[in-house]
C-alpha positions as CSV (number, residue, x, y, z in Angstrom):
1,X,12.7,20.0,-8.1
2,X,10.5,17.6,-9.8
3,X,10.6,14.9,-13.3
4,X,13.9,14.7,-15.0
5,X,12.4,15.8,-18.1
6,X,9.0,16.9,-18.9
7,X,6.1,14.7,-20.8
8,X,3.0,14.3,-21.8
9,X,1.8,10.7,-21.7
10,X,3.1,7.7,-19.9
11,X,4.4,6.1,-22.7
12,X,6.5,9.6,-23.6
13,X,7.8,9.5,-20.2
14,X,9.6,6.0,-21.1
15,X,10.8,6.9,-24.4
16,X,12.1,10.5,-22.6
17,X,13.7,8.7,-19.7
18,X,15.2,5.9,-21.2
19,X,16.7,8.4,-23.9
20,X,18.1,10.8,-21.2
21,X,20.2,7.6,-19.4
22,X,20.6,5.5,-22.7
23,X,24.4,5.3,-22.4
24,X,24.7,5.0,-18.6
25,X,25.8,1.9,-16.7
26,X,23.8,3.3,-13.4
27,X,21.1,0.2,-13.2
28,X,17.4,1.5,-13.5
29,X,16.7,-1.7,-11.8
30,X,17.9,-3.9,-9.2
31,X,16.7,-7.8,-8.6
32,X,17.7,-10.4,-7.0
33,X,19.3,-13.7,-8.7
34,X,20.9,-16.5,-7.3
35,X,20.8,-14.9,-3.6
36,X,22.8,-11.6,-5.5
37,X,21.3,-8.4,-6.7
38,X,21.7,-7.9,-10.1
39,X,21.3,-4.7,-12.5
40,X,19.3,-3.9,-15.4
41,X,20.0,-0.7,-17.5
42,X,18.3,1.7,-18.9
43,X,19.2,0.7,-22.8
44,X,18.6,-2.9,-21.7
45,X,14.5,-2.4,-20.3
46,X,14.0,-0.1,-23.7
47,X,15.2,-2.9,-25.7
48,X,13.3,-5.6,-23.9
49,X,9.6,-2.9,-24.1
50,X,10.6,-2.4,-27.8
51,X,10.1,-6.4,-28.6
52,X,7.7,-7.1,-26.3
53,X,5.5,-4.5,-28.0
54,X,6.5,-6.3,-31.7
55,X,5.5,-9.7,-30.2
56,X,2.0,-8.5,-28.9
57,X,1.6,-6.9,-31.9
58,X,2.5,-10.0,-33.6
59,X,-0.2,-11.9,-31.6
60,X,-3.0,-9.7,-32.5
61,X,-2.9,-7.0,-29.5
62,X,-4.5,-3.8,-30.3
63,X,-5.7,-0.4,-30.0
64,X,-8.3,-0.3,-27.3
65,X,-7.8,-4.0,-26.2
66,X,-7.8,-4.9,-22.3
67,X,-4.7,-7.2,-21.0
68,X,-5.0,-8.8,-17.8
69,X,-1.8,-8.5,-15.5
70,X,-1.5,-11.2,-12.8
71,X,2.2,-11.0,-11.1
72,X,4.3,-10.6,-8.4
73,X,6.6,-7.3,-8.8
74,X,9.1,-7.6,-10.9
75,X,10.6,-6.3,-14.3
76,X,8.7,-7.9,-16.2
77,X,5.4,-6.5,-14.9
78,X,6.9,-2.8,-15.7
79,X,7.8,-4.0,-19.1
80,X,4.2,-5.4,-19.9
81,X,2.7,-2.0,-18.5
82,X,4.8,0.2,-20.7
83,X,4.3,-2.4,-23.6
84,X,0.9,-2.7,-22.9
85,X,-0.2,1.4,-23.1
86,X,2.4,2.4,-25.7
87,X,0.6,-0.1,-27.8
88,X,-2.6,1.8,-27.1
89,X,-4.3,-1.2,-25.3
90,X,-5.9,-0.5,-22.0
91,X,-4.1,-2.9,-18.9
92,X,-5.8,-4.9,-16.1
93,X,-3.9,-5.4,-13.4
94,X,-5.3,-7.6,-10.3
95,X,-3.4,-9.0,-6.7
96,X,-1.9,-12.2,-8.0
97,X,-3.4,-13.2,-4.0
98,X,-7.1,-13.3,-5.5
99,X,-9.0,-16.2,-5.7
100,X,-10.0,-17.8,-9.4
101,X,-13.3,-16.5,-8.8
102,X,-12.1,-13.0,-8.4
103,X,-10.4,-13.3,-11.0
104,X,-13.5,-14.4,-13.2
105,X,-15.0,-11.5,-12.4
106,X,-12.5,-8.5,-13.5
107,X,-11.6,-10.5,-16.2
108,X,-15.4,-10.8,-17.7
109,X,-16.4,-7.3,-16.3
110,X,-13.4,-5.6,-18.5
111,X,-13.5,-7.7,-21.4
112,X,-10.5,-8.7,-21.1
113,X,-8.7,-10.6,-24.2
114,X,-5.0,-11.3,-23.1
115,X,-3.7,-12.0,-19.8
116,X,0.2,-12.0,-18.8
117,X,1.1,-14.1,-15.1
118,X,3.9,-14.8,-13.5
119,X,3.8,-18.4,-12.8
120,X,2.5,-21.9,-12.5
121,X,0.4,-20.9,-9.2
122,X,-1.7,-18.3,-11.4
123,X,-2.0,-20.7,-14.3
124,X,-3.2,-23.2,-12.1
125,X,-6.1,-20.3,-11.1
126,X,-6.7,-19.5,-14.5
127,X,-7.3,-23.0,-15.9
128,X,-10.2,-23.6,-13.2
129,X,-12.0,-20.5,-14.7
130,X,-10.8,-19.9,-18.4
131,X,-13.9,-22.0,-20.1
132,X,-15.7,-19.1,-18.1
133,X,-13.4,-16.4,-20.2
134,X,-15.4,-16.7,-23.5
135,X,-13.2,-13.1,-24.5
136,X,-9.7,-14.8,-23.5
137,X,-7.8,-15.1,-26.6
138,X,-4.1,-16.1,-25.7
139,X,-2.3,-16.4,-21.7
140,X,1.4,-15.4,-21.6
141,X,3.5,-16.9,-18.6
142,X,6.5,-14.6,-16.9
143,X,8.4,-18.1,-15.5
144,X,10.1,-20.5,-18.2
145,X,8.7,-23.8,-16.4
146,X,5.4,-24.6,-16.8
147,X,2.6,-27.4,-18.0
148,X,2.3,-26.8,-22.0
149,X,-0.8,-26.1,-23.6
150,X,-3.3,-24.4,-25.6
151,X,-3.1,-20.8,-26.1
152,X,0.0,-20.4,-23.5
153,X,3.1,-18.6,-24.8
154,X,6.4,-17.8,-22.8
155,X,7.5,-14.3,-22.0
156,X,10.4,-14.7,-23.6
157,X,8.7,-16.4,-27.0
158,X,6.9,-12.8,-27.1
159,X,10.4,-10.5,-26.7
160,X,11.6,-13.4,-29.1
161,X,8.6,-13.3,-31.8
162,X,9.7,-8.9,-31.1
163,X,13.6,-9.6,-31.9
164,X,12.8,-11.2,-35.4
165,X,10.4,-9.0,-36.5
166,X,12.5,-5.7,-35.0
167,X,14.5,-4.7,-38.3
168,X,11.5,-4.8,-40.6
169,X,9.7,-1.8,-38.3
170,X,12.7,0.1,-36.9
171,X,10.2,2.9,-35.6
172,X,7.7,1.0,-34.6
173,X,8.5,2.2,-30.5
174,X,8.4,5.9,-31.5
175,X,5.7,5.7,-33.8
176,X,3.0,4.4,-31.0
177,X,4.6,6.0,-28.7
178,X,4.0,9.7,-30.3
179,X,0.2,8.2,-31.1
180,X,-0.5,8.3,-27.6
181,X,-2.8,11.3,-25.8
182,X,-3.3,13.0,-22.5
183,X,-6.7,12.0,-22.7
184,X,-6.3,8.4,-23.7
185,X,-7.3,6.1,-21.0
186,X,-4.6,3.2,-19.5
187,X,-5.5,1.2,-17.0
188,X,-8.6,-0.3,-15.2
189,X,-7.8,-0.7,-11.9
190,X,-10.4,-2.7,-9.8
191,X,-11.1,-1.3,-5.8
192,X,-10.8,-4.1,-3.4
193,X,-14.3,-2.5,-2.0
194,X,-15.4,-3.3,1.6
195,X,-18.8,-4.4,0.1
196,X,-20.1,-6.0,-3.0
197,X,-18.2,-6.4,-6.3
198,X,-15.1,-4.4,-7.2
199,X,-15.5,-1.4,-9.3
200,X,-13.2,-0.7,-12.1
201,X,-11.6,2.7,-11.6
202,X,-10.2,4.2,-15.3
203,X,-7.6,5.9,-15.2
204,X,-5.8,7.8,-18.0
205,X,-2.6,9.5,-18.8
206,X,-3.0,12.7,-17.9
207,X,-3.9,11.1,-14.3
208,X,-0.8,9.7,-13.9
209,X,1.4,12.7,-15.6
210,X,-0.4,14.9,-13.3
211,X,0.8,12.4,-10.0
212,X,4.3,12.0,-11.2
213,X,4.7,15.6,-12.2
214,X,2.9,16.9,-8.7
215,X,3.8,14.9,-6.4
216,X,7.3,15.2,-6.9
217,X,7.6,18.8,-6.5
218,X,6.4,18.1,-3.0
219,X,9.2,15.0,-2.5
220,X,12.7,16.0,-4.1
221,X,13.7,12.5,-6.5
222,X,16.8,12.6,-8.4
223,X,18.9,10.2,-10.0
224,X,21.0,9.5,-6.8
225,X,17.8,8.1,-5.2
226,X,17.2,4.2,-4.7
227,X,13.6,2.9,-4.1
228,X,12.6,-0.4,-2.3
229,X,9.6,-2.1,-4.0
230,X,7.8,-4.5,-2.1
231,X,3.4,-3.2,-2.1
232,X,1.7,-4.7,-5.4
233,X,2.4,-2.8,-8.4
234,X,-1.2,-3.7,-9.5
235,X,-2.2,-1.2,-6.4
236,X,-2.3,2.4,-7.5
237,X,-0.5,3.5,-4.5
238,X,3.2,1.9,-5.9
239,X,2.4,2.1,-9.1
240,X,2.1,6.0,-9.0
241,X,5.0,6.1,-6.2
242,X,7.4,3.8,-8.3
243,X,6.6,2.7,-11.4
244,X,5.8,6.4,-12.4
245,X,7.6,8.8,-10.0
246,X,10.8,7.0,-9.3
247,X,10.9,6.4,-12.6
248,X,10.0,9.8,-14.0
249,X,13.0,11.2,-11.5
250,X,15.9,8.5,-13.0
251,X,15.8,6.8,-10.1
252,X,16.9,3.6,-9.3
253,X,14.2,0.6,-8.4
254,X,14.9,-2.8,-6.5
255,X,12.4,-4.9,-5.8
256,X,12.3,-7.2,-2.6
257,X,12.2,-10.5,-2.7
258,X,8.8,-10.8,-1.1
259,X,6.8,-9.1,1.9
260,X,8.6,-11.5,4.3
261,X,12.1,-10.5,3.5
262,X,11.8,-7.1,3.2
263,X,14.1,-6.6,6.5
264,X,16.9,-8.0,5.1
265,X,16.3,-6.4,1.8
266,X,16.6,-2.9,2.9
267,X,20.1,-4.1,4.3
268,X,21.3,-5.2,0.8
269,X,19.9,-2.6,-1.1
270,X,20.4,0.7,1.3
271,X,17.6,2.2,-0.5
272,X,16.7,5.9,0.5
273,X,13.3,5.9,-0.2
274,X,10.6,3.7,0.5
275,X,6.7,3.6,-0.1
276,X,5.1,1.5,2.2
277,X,2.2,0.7,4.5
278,X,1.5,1.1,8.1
279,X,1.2,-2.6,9.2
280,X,5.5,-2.2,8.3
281,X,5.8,0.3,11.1
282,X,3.4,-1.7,13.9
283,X,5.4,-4.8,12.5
284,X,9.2,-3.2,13.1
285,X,7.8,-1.2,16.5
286,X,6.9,-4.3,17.6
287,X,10.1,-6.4,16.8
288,X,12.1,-3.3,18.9
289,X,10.0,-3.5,21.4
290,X,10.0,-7.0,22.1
291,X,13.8,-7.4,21.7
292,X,14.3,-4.3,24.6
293,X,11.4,-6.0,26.5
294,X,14.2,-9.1,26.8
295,X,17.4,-7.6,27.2
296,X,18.9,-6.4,30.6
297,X,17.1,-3.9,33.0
298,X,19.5,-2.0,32.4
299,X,19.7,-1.7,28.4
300,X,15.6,-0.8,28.7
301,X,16.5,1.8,30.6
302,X,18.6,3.2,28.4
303,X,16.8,2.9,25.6
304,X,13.4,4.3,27.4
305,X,15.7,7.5,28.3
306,X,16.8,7.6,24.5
307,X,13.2,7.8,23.3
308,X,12.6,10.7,25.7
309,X,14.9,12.5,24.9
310,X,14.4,11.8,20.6
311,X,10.8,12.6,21.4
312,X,12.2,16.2,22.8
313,X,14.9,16.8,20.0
314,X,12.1,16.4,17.7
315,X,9.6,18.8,19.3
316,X,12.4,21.4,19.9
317,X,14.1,21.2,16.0
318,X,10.6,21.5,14.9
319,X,10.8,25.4,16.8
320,X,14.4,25.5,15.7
321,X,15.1,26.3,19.4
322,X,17.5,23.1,20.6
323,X,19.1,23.6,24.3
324,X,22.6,23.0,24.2
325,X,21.9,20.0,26.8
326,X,19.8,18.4,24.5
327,X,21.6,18.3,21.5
328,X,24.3,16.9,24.1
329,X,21.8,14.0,25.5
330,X,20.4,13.4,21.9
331,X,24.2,13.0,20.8
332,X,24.6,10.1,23.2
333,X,21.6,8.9,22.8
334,X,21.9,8.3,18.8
335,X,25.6,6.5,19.7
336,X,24.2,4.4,22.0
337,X,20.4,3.4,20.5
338,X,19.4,5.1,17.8
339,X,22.5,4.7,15.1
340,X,22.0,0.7,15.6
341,X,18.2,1.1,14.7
342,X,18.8,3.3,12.0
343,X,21.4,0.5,10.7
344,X,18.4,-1.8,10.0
345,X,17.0,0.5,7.5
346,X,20.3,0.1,5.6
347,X,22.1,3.3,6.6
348,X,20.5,5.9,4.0
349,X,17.0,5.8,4.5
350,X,16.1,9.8,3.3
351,X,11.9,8.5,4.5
352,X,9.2,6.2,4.4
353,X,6.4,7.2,2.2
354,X,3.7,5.8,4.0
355,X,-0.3,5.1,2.4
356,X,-3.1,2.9,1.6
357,X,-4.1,3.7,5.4
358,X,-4.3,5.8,8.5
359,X,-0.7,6.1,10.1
360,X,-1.2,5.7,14.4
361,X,-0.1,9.3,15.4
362,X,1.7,7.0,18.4
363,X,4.5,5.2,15.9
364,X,4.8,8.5,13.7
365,X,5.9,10.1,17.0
366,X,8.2,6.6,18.4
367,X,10.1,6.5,14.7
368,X,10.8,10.2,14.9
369,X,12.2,10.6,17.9
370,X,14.8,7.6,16.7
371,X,15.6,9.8,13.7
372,X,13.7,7.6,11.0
373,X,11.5,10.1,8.8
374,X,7.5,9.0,7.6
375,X,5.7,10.8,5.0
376,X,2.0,10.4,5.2
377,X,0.1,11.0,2.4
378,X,-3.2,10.2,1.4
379,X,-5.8,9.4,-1.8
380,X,-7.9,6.7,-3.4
381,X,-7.7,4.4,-5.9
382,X,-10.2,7.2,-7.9
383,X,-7.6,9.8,-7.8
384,X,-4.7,7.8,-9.0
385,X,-4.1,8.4,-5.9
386,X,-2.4,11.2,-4.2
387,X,-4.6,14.1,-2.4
388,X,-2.6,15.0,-0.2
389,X,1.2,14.6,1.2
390,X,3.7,15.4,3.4
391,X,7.0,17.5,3.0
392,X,10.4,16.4,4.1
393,X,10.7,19.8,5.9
394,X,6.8,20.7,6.5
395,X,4.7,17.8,8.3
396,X,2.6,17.2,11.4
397,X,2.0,13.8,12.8
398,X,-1.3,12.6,12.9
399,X,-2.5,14.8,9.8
400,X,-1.7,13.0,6.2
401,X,-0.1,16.4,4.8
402,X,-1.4,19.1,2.7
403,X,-2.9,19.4,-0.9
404,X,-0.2,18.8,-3.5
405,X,0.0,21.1,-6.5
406,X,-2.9,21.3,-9.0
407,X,-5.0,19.6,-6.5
408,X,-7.8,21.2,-4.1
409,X,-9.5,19.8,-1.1
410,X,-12.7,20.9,0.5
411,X,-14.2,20.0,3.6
412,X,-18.3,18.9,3.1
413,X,-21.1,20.2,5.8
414,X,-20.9,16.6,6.7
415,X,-17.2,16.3,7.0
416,X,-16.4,14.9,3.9
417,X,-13.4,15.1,2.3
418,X,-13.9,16.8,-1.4
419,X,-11.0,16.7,-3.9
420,X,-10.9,18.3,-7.4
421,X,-7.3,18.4,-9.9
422,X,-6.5,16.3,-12.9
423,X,-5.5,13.4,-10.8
424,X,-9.0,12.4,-10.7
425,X,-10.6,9.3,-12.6
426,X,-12.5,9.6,-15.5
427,X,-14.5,7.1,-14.2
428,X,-15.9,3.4,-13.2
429,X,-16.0,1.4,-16.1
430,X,-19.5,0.6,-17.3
431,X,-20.9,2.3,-14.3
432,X,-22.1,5.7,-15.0
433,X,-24.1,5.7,-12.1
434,X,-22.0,5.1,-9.6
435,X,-19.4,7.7,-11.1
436,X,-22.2,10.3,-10.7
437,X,-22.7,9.5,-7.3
438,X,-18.7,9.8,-6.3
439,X,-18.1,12.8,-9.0
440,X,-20.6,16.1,-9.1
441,X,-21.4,18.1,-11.9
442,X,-18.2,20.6,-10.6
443,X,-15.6,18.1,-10.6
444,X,-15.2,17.4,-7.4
445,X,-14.4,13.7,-5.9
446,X,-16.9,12.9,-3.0
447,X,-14.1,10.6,-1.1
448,X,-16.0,8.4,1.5
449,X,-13.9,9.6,4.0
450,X,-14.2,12.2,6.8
451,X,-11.7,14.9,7.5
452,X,-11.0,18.5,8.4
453,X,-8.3,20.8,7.8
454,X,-5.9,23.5,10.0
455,X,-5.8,26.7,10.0
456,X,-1.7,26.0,8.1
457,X,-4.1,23.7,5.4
458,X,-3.1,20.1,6.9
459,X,-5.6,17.4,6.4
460,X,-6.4,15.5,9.0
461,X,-8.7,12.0,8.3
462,X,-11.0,11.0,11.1
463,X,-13.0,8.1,9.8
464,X,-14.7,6.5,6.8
465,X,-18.4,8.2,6.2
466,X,-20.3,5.0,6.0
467,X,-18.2,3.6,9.0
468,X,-18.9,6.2,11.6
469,X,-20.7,4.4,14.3
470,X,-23.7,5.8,16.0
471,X,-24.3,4.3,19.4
472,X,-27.9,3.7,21.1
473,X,-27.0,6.8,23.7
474,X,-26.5,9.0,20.3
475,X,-23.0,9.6,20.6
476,X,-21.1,9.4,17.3
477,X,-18.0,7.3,17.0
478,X,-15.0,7.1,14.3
479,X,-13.7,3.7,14.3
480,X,-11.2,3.7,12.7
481,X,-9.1,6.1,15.4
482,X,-10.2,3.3,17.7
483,X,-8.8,0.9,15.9
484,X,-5.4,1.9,15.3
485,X,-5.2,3.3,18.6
486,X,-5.2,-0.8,19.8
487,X,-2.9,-1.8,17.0
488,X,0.1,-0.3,18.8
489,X,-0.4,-3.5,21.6
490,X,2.5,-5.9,20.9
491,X,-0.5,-8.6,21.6
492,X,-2.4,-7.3,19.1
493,X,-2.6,-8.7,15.5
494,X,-6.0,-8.1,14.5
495,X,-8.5,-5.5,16.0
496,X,-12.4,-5.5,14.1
497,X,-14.7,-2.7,16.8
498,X,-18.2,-3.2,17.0
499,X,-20.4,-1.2,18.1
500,X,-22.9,0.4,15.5
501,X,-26.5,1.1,17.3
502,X,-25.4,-0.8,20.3
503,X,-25.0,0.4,24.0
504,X,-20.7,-0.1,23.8
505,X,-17.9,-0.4,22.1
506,X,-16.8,-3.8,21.9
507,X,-14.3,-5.9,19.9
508,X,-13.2,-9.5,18.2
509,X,-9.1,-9.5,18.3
510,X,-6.9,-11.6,16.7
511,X,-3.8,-12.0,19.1
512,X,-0.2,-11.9,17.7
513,X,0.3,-15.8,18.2
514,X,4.2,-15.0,18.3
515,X,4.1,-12.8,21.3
516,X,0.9,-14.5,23.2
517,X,3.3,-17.7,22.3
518,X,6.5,-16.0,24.4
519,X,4.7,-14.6,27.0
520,X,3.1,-18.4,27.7
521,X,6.2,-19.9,27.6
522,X,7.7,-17.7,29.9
523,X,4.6,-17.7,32.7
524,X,4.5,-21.3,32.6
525,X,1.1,-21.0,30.7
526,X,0.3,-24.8,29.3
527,X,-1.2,-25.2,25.6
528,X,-1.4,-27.3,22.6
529,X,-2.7,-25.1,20.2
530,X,-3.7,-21.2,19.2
531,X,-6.9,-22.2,19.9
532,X,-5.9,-23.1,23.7
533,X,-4.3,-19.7,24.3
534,X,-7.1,-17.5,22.6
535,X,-9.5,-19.6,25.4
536,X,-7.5,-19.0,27.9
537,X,-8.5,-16.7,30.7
538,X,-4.9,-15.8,31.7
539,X,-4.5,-14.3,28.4
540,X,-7.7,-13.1,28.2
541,X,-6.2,-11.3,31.1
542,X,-3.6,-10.0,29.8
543,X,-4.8,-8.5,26.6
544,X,-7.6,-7.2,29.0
545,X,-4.8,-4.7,30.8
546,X,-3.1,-4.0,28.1
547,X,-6.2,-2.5,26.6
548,X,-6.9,-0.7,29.8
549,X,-3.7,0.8,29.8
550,X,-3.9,1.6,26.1
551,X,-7.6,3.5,26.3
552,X,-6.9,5.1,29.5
553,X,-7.3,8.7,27.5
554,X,-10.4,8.1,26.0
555,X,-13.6,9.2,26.3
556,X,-16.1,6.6,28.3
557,X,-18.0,6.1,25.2
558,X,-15.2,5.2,22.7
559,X,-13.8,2.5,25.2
560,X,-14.2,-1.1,24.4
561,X,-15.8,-2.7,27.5
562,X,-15.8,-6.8,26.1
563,X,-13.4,-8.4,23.6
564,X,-13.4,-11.8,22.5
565,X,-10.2,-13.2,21.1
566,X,-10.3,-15.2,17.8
567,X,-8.1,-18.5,17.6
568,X,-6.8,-17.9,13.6
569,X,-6.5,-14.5,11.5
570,X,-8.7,-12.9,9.3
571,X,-8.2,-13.5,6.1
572,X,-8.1,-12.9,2.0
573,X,-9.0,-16.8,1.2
574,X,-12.2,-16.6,3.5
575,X,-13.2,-13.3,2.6
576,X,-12.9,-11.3,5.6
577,X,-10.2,-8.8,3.8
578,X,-9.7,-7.0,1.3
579,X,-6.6,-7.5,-0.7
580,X,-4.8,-4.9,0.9
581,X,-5.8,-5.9,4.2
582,X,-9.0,-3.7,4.7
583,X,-11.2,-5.6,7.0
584,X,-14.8,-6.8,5.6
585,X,-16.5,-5.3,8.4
586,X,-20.3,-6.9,7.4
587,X,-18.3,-10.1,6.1
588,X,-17.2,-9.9,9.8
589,X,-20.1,-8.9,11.7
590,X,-22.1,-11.5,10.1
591,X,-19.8,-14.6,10.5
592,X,-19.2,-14.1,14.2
593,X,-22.8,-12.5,14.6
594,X,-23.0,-15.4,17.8
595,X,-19.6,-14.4,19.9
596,X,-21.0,-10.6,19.1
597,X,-24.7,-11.3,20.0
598,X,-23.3,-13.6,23.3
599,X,-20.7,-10.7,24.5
600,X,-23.8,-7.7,24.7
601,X,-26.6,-11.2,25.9
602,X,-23.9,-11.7,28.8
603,X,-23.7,-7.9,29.6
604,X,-27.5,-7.2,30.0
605,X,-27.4,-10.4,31.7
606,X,-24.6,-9.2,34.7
607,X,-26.4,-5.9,34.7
């Protein structure tokens, strides 16, 4: 298995695809209007690239230009990215959740000279900055209602301004298109970054020809396939996943109305594969978990039996050895618990493609045994950005799969994680430097991030390099294991360790409000506010045994001996994470530097 048809470029891909399905009613995508799901074919999103290219053409767009994308998902974001590199410009895209500052930067750091957005929220953004933007030339807006003025122009004026102009340059699409090379460079993509300013990762055809072409020889895609979209399409991860794969493979693409609805969503659509994340998993574990937690005595026990024996179905179909009493047991046990789970997936779920961060071994093993399939897979933005990945027939939980075609991995004396193929940047922008330090002289991509690999060639990722903890006794500590070890607590929202040169492990925790909320109401625990239950020593208490109960199998050095609980989330607007929800750790450390100086002060103190 693998692409539909074969290609070159990104832009050949379209112009192959969209030829290959031209006269076929089968939507390429789905979206939802007026509370309904709608369909857009294949013929119709050729037309609507082929005079959205004339009308950026007609406004001055260029060769070698940078465009700014600022939006939400939606078709219109694919159109402008197809438009955008067929046209031979060079696209920006950026997490329409950054700030106006943010947005200042990438703009001015790429020289950027058009920028499409979705809607009057971004405008608003780009107003309080664009006297900073002397390269900004001309803003487009996605959404028909918005404040009129200089240098704005509708989405539709553009495929408009395309549709007049269309018969005078009937091969205008094929002609760029078939200008296009392997080598010619597509996107900017800037990393969120942990520390300091974001980088701009550039990223070229071949990169993405190389995932598409790769990646789905490891994951059968064929035109039968429907694929949720809900991550950022300005993130690499769905870009490569959707935008590019799905697409590559004539499959079908719905977007979701938003993060919040996504549950309802996969009802709708019934889509069969989804790329996601795995705060989506700790979210749905922890919506099962409290619904059986308030049913009968009796319905918990059932369902605790079911997991058992879906946690031993697995194990033994993995041998291929299944006792005739347990495929019995598992029989009843997917009538009675798991069928109605599976139902909530929409009811044709092939897997989860899961990335963008560590998957807790824990839920990999709890969705299993209900009969729900996760693909790990793992990569960086710098190698567009698949490594590794899992097989539908050939995985391991806890590892993030094995090397996909084209692509090798090496392990470094210090652990890290090597990786060499054509799926690797060509560089930062403007930063030769720094692309020297993360590429050597052989091609290979220094990750960051610390790993080994089986005997069988799984990759297994321990910890960040820069993030492994050294405590005063010497002992070295990978946080990150830690962390999501603590994220499978239903109380748990937000987990930061500490403990870098320090004599323990401790931790600042954001409680899941929601549950801390139920369990006070249902103890009789009095409050006003979050800020009254993250003071409160009975839920202090709580947390406290939970944690206990959770760490129980780890080593005395990598358990977390004080907490303190936080009374509001960490997040994007003050800085604390990244915009795909990677935790500032300094940004952290240094605005509650008091509550983490008083928790060690208070334990020398009791000593």
């Amino acid at each position: 298995m693998g692409v539909y048809k074969p290609f070159r470029t990104i832009p050949e891909m379209f112009d192959v695809i969209t030829k290959e399905f031209l006269n076929s009613d089968r939507p390429l995508f789905l979206r939802k209007v007026k509370g309904k799901y709608e369909g857009i074919t294949y013929a119709e999103y050729r037309m609507y690239v082929k005079r959205f290219m004339l009308g950026l053409h007609s406004i001055g767009v260029k060769e070698g230009d940078k465009v700014g994308i600022i939006s939400e998902n939606r078709v219109e974001w694919f159109i402008s990215d197809i438009s955008i590199i067929s046209l031979g410009a060079i696209d920006v895209p950026v997490f329409p959740s950054l700030t106006a500052k943010q947005i200042e930067y990438i703009m001015n750091n790429a020289e950027v000279k058009y920028i499409i957005l979705s809607n009057q929220l971004q405008l608003n953004k780009l107003n309080k900055i664009k006297d900073s933007l002397p390269l900004l030339q001309k803003i487009i807006i996605m959404n028909e209602k918005y404040d009129i003025q200089d240098n704005v122009i509708k989405f539709s004026d553009i495929l408009r301004a395309g549709e007049h102009i269309e018969k005078d340059y009937p091969d205008f699409l094929e002609q760029n298109i078939y200008k296009r090379k392997p080598e010619d460079e597509v996107t900017i993509i800037y990393t969120s970054g942990t520390t300091g300013n974001p980088k701009g990762v550039v990223l070229t055809n071949s990169n993405f020809v190389s995932q598409a072409t790769d990646a789905s020889q490891y994951l059968p895609i064929t035109p039968e396939d429907t694929f949720l979209s809900f991550l950022p399409l300005c993130h690499v991860f769905e870009r490569t996943a959707t935008a590019y794969t799905a697409f590559a493979c004539g499959a079908t693409i719905a977007f979701a109305e938003s993060i919040d609805t996504v549950g309802e969503n996969l009802i709708e659509v019934k889509p069969t594969l989804v790329p996601t994340v795995p705060r989506l998993f700790e979210r749905m574990h922890a919506k099962i978990m409290k619904s059986i937690s308030n049913s009968s005595p009796s319905k918990q026990k059932i369902f605790n039996w079911a997991i058992e024996i879906g946690k031993k179905y697995a194990i033994a179909k993995k041998t291929g050895l299944i006792p005739l009493s347990l495929r019995s047991k598992h029989s009843l046990a997917e009538r009675l618990v798991f069928s109605k789970l599976k139902e909530k997936t929409g009811g044709k779920l092939r897997a989860f493609i899961s990335g963008g961060a560590a998957l807790p071994k824990e839920l990999g093993l709890f969705f299993e045994a209900i009969g729900i399939t996760i693909l790990e897979g793992y990569g960086l933005t710098e190698s567009s950005p698949i490594i590794a990945f899992s097989k539908l027939d050939d995985y391991k939980f806890g590892s993030v799969g094995k090397a996909i075609p084209n692509v090798q991995i090496k392990i470094a004396e210090d652990g890290e994680i090597l990786a060499k193929g054509p799926n690797i940047m060509k560089g930062y922008y403007k930063l030769e430097k720094e692309t020297k330090e993360v590429i050597d002289d052989d091609g290979w991509l220094h990750t960051g991030d610390i790993g080994y690999l089986d005997s069988e060639g799984y990759l297994y990722i321990t910890d960040r390099k820069k993030h492994i903890f050294v405590s005063s006794g010497g002992k070295n500590i990978a946080p990150q294991h830690i962390e999501n070890l603590f994220m499978t607590s239903k109380y748990i929202s937000q987990f930061v360790l500490i403990g870098d040169r320090r004599q323990f492990l401790s931790a600042l925790i954001v409680p899941d409000f929601d549950a801390i909320k139920e369990y006070a109401d249902t103890h009789n625990i009095q409050y006003n506010s979050e800020q009254d239950l993250a003071n409160s020593e009975q839920i202090y208490k709580l947390i406290e045994d939970d944690m206990a109960r959770i760490q129980q199998d780890l080593a005395n050095y990598e358990r977390v001996r004080k907490f303190v609980l936080l009374d509001k989330p960490l997040t994007l607007e003050d800085g604390e994470v990244t915009p795909t929800l990677k935790v500032k750790r300094q940004v952290v450390e240094e605005k509650y530097a008091k509550l983490i100086e008083d928790m060690y002060n208070t334990a020398s103190t009791n000593k």
